[in-house]
C-alpha positions in Angstrom: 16.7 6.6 18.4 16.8 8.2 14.9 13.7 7.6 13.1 13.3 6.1 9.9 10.4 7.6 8.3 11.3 11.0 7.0 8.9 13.1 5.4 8.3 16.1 3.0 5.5 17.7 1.9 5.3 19.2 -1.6 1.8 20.9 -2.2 -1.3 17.8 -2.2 1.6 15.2 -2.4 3.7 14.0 1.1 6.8 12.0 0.2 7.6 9.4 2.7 11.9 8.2 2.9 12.0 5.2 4.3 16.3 4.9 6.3 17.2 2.3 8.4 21.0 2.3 8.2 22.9 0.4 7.5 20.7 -2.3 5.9 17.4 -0.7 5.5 15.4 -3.3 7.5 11.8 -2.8 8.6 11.5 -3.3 11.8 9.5 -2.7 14.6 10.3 0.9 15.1 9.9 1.4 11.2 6.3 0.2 11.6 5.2 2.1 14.6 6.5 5.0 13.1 4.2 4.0 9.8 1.6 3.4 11.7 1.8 7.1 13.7 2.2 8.4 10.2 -1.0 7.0 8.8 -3.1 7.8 11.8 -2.0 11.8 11.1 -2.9 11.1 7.4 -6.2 9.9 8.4 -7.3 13.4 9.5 -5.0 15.4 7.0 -7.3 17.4 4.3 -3.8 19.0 3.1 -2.6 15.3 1.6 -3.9 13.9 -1.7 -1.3 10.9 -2.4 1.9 9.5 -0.9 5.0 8.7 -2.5 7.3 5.9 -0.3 10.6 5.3 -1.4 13.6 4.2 -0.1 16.6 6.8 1.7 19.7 4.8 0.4 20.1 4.6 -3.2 19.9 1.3 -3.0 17.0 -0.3 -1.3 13.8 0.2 -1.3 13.6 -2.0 2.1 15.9 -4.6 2.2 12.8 -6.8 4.1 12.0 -7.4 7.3 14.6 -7.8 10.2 15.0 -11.6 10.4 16.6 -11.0 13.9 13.2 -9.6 14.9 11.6 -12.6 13.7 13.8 -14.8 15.0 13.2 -13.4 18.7 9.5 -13.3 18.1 9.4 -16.8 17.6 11.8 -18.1 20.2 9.5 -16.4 22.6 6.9 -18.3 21.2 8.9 -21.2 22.3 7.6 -24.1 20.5 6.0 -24.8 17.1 1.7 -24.0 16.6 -0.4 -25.8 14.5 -2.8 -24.1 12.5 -6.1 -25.3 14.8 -4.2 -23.1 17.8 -2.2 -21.0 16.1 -5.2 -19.4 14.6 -7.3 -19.3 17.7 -4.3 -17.8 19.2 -4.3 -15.1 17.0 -7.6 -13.7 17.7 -7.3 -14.2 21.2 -4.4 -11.8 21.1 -6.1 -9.2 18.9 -9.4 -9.1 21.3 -6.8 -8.9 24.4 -4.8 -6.2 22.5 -8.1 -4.1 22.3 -8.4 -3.7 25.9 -6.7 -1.2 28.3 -3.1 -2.3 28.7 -3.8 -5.4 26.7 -1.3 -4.4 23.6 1.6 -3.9 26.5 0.8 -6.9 28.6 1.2 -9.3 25.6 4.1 -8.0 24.3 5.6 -9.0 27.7 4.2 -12.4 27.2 4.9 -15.2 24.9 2.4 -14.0 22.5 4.3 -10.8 21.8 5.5 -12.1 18.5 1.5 -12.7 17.7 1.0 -8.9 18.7 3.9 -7.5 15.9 2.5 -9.7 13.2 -1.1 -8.1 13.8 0.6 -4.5 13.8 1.8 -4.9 10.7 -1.5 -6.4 9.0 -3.3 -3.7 10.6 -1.0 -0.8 9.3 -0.9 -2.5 5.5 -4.8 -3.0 5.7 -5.0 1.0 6.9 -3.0 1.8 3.4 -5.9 0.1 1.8 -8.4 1.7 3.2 -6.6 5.5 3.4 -8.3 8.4 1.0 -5.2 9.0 -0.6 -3.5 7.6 -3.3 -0.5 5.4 -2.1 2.6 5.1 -4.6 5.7 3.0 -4.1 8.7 4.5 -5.6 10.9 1.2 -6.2 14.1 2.1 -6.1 16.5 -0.4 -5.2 15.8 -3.6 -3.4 12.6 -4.6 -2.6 12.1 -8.1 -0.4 10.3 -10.2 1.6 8.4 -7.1 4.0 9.6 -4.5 1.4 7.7 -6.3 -1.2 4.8 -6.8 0.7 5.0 -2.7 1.7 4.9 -2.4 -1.7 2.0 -4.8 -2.4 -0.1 -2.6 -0.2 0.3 0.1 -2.1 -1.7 1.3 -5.0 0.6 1.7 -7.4 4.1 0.4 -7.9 6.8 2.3 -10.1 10.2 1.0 -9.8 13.9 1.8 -11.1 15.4 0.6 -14.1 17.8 -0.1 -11.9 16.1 -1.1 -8.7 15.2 -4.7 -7.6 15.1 -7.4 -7.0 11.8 -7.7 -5.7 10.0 -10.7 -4.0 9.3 -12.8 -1.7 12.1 -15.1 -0.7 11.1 -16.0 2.8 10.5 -20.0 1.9 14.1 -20.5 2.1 14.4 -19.1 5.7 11.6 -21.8 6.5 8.7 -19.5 6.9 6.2 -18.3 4.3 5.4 -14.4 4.2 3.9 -13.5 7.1 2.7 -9.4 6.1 0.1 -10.4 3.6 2.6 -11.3 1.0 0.4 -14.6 -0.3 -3.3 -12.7 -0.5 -1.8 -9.7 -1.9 0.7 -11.3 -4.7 -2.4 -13.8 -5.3 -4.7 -11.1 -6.0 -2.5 -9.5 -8.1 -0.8 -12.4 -10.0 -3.1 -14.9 -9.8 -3.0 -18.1 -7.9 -0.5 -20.2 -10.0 2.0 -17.5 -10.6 2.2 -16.1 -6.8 2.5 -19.9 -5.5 5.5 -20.5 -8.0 7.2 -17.8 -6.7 6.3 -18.0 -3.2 7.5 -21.8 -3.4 10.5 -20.9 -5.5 11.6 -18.1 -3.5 12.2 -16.5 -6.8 13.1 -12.6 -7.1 12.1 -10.2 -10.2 14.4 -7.4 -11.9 12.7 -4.4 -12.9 11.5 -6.1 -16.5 10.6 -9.6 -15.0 8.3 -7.6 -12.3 6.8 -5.4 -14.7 5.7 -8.6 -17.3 4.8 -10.5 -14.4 2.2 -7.4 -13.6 4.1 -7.4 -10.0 5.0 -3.4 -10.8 3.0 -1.3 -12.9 6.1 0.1 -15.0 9.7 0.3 -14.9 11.2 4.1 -14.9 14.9 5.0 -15.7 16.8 5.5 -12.2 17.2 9.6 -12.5 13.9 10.0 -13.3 12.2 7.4 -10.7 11.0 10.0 -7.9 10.3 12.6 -10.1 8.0 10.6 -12.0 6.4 9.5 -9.0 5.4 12.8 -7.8 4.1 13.8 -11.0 1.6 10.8 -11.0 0.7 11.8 -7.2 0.6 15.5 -8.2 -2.3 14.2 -10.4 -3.9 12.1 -8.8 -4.0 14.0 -5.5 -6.9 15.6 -7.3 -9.1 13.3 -6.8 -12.0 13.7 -4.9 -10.5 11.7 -1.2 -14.3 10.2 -1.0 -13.4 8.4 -4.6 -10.3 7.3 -4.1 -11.6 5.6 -1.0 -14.8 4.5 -2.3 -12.3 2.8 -5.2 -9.8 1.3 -2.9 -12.6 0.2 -1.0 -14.4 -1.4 -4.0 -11.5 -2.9 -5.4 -9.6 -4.4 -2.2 -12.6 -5.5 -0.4 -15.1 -6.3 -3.5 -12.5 -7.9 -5.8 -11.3 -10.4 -3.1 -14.8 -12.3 -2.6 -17.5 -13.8 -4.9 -18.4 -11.6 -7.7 -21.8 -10.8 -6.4 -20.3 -9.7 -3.0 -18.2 -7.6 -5.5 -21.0 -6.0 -6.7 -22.6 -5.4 -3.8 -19.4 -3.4 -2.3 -18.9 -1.6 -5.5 -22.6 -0.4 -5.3 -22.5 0.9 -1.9 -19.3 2.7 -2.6 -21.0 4.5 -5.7 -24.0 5.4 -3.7 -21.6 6.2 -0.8 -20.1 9.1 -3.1 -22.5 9.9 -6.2 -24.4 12.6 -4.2 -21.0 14.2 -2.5 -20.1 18.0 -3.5 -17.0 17.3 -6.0 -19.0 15.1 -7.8 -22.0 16.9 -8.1 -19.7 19.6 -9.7 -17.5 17.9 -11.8 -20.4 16.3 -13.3 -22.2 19.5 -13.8 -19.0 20.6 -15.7 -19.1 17.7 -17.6 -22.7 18.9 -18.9 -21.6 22.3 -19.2 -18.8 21.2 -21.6 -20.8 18.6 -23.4 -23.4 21.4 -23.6 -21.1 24.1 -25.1 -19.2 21.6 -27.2 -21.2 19.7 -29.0 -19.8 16.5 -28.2 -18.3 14.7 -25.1 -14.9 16.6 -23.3 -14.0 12.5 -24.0 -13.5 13.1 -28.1 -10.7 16.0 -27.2 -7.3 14.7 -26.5 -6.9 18.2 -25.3 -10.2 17.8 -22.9 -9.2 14.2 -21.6 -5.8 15.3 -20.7 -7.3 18.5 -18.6 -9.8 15.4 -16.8 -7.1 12.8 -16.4 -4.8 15.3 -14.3 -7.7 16.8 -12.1 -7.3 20.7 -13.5 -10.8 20.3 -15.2 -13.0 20.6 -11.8 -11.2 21.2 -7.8 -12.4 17.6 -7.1 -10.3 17.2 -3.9 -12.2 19.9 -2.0 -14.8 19.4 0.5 
């Protein structure tokens, strides 16, 4: 089987083609082979930020395969409330845990239970990766495209790409990949259930004043753009960027003091490390030698925004 995440590495920055001919689902293989890919990221000093985009010129991914889903919930085999179908869940993830557990269900009924976990469990392990994640929008973008895309940390897409959303209410179903929690978080609760309800899609304009993407790029100059933004922020120190992600995805979706109390232990968690010891003894240095904070100097703030003022991503 040929696979359908093809990567290249270009210095700090590994760029991730996602090709599923001829209709650029995801699918089952797709995420497996994601979730390989992040596990080797995991332990990969070499990597500062990711760039995923989509092989044909036209689709970012399509969505999901809704033949997949289909088969996952005929074998199923009849309809779950949410008092079992909730209980059923977790069941499946403790049996999944143990030896042989993951195989045995996917054999059973519950193997449809089983994918839907994977793919929570691969998005939630792009939230908590020390890298920065970047979706390079390029053409289509639905249903599990847009949620691959709402698990990264940034979103660029084509003046030409789209439309992105999530459409799945008029197959019956609701997202199933964290679609709701992430377009709520983003969006806000009123927005994300209109368009959830509606089914409603976004061009490239519509998604960036809806705060979906963060901004629209002309077609030619989509993936180049993209790795210039991961060439700079693959600087970053990886302890940061996770102490960040991890202070933003986890603090940001509770009360605000549980907010604080993450983004506190993510601060302690990296204020003492090596890069930031020296970048802020640089800081000094320059604010010593200047006169006045590198932050006055456009010339200074550019040199600290693109990570060639201190070597933050070593150690």
């Amino acid at each position: 089987m040929a696979e359908t995440v093809l990567t290249e590495q270009q210095g700090r920055v590994l760029i991730v083609r996602l090709s599923n001919p001829p209709h650029n689902f995801m699918n089952r293989a797709m995420v497996l082979e994601l979730e390989d890919l992040l596990e080797r990221l995991e332990g990969d000093d070499s990597v500062g930020a990711v760039v995923l985009t989509g092989e044909p010129p036209d689709s970012f991914i399509t969505h999901y395969d809704v033949g997949e889903i289909l088969r996952g919930s005929e074998q199923i085999g009849r309809e779950l409330p949410p008092s079992v179908a909730g209980p059923a869940l977790r069941a499946s993830g403790a049996i999944s845990k143990l030896p042989g557990g993951r195989d045995a269900l996917l054999r059973s009924p519950a193997g449809g239970l089983v994918e839907l976990r994977r793919i929570h469990d691969v998005f939630a392990r792009m939230n908590a990766l020390d890298k920065v994640l970047i979706a390079a929008i390029n053409g289509v973008a639905t249903g599990g495209g847009c949620e691959l895309a709402l698990a990264c940390d940034l979103r660029l897409i084509s003046s030409e790409g789209g439309p992105i959303g999530l459409p799945e209410m008029t197959l019956g179903i609701i997202p199933g990949a964290g679609g709701t929690q992430r377009m709520t978080r983003l969006l806000g609760a009123g927005k994300a259930l209109e368009l959830i309800l509606e089914g409603r899609t976004l061009g490239p304009a519509e998604a960036v004043e809806a705060g979906l993407v963060h901004r629209v790029v002309e077609a030619a100059g989509l993936l180049p753009e993209a790795i210039a933004t991961a060439e700079r922020l693959s600087r970053r120190s990886p302890a940061s960027v996770a102490a960040a992600k991890r202070a933003v995805y986890e603090g940001g979706s509770g009360s605000l003091e549980h907010g604080l109390h993450v983004e506190r232990a993510a601060f302690m968690s990296v204020a003492a490390s090596p890069p930031a010891l020296r970048a802020m003894r640089e800081y000094e240095r320059e604010l010593s030698e200047g006169g006045q904070p590198p932050w006055r100097d456009p010339d200074a703030i550019r040199r600290w925004q693109d990570g060639t003022a201190t070597d933050l991503e070593a150690d």
